[in-house]
N, C-alpha and C positions, 0 to 999 in steps of 0.2 A: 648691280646698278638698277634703280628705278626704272621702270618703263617711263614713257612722257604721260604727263598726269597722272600718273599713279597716285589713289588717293587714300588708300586703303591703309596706310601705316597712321594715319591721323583720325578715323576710323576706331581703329584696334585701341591706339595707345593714346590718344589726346581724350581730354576732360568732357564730358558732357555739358561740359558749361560753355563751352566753342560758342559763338556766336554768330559773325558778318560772315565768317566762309560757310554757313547754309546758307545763305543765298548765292555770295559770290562764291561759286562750287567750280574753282580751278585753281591750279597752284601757279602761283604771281613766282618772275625770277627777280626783273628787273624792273628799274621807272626813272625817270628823268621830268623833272617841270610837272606836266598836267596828265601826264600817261605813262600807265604801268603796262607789262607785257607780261605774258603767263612762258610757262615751260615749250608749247608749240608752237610759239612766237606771233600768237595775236595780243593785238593790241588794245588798250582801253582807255577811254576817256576818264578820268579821276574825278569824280566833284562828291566823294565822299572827304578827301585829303586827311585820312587818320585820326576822321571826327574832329575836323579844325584842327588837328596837331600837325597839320603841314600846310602851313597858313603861304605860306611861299614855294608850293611845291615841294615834288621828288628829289634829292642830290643837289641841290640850289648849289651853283659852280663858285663862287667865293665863300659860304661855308663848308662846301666838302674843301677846298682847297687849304683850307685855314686849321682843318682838325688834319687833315695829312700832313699839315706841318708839324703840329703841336704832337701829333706822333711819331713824325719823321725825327721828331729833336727828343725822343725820348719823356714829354711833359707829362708834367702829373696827370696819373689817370682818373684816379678818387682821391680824395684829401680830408674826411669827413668835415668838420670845422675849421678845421687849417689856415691859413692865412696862404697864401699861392698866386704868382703874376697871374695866372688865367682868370682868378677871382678876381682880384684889382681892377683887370681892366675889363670886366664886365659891368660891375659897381660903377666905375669910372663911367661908362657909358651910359648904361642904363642913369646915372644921375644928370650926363647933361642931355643927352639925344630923348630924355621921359619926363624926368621928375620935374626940373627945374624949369625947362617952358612953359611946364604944366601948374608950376607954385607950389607943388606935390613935398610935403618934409618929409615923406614917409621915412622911416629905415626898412631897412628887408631883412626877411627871416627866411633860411633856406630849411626848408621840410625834408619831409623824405622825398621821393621822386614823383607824385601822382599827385592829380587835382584834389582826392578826397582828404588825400594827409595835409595837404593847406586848409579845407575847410573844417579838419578836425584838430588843428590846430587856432585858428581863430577864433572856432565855439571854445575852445579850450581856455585860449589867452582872456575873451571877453569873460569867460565867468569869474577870471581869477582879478580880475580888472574891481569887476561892480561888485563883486560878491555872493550874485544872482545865479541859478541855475537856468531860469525858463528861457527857450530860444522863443523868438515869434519866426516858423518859416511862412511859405505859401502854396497854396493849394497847385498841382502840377511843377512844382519846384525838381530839380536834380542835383544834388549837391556830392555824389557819391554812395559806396555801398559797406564803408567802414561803418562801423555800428554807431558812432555818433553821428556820425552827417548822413547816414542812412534814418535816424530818427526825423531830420528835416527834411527828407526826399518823398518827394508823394504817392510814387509807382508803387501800386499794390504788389504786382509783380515782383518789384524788387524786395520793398520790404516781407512777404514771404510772411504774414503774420507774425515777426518775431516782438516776443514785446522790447520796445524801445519806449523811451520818455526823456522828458526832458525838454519838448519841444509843441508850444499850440501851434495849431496851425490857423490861417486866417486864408482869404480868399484874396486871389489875385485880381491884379487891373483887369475889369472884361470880365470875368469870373461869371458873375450875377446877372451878365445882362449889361446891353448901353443904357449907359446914364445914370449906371447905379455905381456911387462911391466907396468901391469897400475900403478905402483909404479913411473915411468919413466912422465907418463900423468899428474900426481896429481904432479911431479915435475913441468913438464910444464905449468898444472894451476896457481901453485902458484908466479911463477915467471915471470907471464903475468899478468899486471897491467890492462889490459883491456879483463883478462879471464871471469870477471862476478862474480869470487868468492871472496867473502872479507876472507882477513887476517882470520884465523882460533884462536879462542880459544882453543880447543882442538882437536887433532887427535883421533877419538872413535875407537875400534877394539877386535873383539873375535879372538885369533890365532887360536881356530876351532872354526867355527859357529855350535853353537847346533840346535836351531831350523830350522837355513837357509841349511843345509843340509848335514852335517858335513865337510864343507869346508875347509880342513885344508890350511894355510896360509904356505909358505916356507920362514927359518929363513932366506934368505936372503933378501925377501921381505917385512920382519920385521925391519931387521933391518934400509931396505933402509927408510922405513915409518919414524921409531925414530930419525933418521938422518934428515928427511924433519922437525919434530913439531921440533927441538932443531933448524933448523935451520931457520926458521920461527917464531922461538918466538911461541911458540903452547906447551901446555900439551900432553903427552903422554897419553892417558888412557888405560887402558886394563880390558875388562869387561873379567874378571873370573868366574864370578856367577854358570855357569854353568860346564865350562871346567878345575875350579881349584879342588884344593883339593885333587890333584891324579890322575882326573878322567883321563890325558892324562898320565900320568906316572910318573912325577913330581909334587910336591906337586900345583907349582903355573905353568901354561901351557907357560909361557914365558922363563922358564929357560934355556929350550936348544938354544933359540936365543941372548942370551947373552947381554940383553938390560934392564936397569935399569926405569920402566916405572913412572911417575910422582905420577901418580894415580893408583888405584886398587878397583875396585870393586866386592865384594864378596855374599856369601850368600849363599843359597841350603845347602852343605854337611861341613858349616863349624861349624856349631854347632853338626855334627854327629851323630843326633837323629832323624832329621827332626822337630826336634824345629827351630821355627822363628828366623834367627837372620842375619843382616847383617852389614857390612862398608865395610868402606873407606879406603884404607891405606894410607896416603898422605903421599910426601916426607915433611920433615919440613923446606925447602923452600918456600913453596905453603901455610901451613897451617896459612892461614889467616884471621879466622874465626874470630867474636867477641863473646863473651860466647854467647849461646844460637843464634844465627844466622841461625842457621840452624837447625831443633830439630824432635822432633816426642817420643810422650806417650810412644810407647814400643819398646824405642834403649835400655832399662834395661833390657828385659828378663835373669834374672839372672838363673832358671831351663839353659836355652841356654848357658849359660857360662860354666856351671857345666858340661852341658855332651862333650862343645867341648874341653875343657881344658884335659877331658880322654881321648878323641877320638885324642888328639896332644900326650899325653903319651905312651896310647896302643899300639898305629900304627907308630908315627913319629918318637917316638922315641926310635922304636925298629929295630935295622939295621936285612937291608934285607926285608926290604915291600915294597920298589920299586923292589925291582929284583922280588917279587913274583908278582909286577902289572905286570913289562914288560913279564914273563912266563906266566901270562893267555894273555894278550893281542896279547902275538905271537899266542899263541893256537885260540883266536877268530880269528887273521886273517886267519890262514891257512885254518880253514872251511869256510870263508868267501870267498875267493880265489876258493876253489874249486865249493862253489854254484855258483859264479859268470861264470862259465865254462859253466855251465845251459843257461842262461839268455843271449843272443846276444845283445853287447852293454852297457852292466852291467860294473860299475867303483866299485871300493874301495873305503872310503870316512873316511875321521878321524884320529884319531893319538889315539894310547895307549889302553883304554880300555872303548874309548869314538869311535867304529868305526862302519862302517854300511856297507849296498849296496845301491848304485842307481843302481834298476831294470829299470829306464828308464820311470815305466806307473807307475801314483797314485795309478789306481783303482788295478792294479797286485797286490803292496804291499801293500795296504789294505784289498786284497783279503787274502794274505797270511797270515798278522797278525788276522785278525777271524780266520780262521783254525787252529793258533796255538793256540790261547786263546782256542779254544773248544778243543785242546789236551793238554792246561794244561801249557801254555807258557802265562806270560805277555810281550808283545812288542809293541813298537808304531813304528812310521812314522816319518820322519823330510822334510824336503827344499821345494822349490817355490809349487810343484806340490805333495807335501805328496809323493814321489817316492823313499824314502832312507827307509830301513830297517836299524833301529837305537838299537845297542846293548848297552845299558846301564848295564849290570848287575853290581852288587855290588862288588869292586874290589876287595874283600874277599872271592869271591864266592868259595866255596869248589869244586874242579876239575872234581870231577864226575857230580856234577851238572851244571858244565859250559857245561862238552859235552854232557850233556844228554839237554838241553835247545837250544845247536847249531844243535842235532840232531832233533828237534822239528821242530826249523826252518827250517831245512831243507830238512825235506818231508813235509810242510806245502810249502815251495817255489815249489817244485817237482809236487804237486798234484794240484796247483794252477795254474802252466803251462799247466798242460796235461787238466787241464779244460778250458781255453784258447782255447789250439788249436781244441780240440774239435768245441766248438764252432765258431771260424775260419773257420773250414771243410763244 
């Protein structure tokens, strides 16, 4: 028997590619809603929530209750393409509780289980589409670290100098500086025959970048983008993986730019357990697949079906759970606003309840998130330089626990500075 926290077998035998537990350095048993517990039974405030894959919380009590049935009754566990009542009635749901109040024709394509296999699937689908190989991604974009959507991912880091191609890149909203349209440039490249960039396959884009640093994009710059792929003969894509599902306020984060995008790639909190599950939602103009063309073992995760079909009844379609995103989200920013008062140079960064700080220095917001972890806060880091203090929490989070978690952060930010200038002095 392990001693309590014993950490050393993970150590010895796990990968050197471990990530979130060097910083959160304790072994987690349990968690419920907004808080997780380690093995000697202290607790923690969650507002990482599985990098937005627990968009509703820990255990959420009508979809645990709903896969202990569908396992209590023996139901399909995987089914790869299958046909299967848990499919049905997720389809079923997902079409009226999403698509159709939304005007959305999309059809869906079930990938394999992860964000990056949807958007190695849509650069896939868009080439076989237009004919084109060139992707146009953006400068701090994260699309994944499979080799093709790792070509449109911008982290040096990730990509690891390996050569990838396939993909120009062009410069985000904000990118250049206020006032300057790189929307306006990527007009310009594309309509220069001797710009260097071929004709686009598809146009790739997060309307907030998660991991690049919650860059949020402005619907006009949206729209001028879906305006350039239509008129370019180009695919629209829109990697939601991380930014859908709510986490900006609206179910899918393009909705307030009012643009119907080709493609959609999904995944993290759409199965609302943090079960594996992703797709495509293709328009069925595009959908020109031949059976099996495209595939992957476990696009059936049918447990994944089960809990997100609850997790589209509990919350979607119950009126008034956007109004109660956009009331914590106002509440995040307003404390955010105010730490930012702290910090000379510090921006706002994100939309809804996907929002953060850029303190400006890595090592500050790295500094800060230990200090909060050792008072009982999980938070990470996001963009070029780890410098965004990225508030994920769960957009269910019960009120008192959102501001006792913002107040965390922010005498974690407070004593992080004064230890700073200290050593400055």
């Amino acid at each position: 028997m392990a001693d309590l926290n014993d950490r050393t077998i993970f150590q010895r035998r796990e990968s050197a590619a471990r990530g979130y537990c060097r910083r959160f350095d304790t072994v987690f048993t349990t968690a419920k809603g907004s808080v997780m517990r380690d093995e000697t039974g202290r607790e923690y405030l969650d507002f990482l929530a599985g990098c937005a894959a627990l968009n509703y919380g820990h255990n959420e009590p009508t979809m645990r209750e709903a896969l202990l049935r569908h396992i209590g009754a023996d139901g399909l566990a995987m089914g790869l393409d299958l046909h299967s009542t848990a499919k049905r009635a997720f389809l079923d749901t997902f079409e009226m509780a999403i698509l159709k109040p939304r005007q959305l024709p999309h059809r869906v394509q079930f990938t394999g289980p992860t964000g990056t296999n949807a958007v190695e699937a849509a650069m896939k689908l868009a080439r076989k589409v237009t004919g084109r190989h060139n992707i146009i991604a953006f400068t701090n974009g994260y699309h994944g670290v499979t080799m093709g959507a790792l070509a449109a991912t911008g982290s040096a880091y990730n990509r690891m100098q390996m050569p990838l191609s396939g993909v120009t890149r062009m410069p985000f909203d904000g990118y250049q500086g206020p006032g300057i349209d790189t929307a306006a440039l990527l007009a310009r490249m594309l309509d220069d025959p001797s710009s260097g960039v071929d004709a686009p396959a598809a146009i790739l884009l997060e309307t907030v970048q998660g991991e690049g640093g919650l860059n949020a994009a402005s619907i006009g710059w949206v729209q001028r983008i879906a305006s350039l792929a239509r008129q370019h003969g180009a695919l629209l894509i829109v990697d939601d993986v991380q930014a859908g599902c709510g986490r900006t306020g609206s179910f899918f984060s393009f909705e307030p730019m009012g643009i119907v995008p080709d493609l959609v790639a999904m995944s993290k909190s759409l199965s609302g357990f943090g079960l594996p599950m992703a797709v495509v939602l293709v328009h069925p103009d595009h959908d020109q697949w031949r059976p099996a063309e495209h595939n992957g073992t476990f696009r059936g995760n049918t447990h994944a079906f089960v809990t997100a079909t609850a997790a589209l009844q509990t919350f979607w379609q119950t009126p008034g759970f956007e109004a109660d995103i956009a009331s914590r989200a106002a509440l995040v920013q307003v404390h955010l606003e105010r730490m930012a008062r702290e910090v000379p140079g510090s921006t706002l960064k994100g939309r809804g309840m996907m929002q953060g700080l850029d303190v400006v220095s890595g090592e500050l917001a790295g500094q800060v998130c230990s200090l909060a972890f050792e008072r009982g806060l999980v938070i990470e880091t996001s963009g070029a330089r780890d410098q965004v203090l990225k508030v994920l929490a769960p957009l269910n989070t019960p009120l008192p626990q959102l501001e006792q978690g913002l107040a965390i952060l922010q005498g974690a930010l407070t004593d992080a500075l004064s230890t700073a200038m200290r050593r400055a002095a």
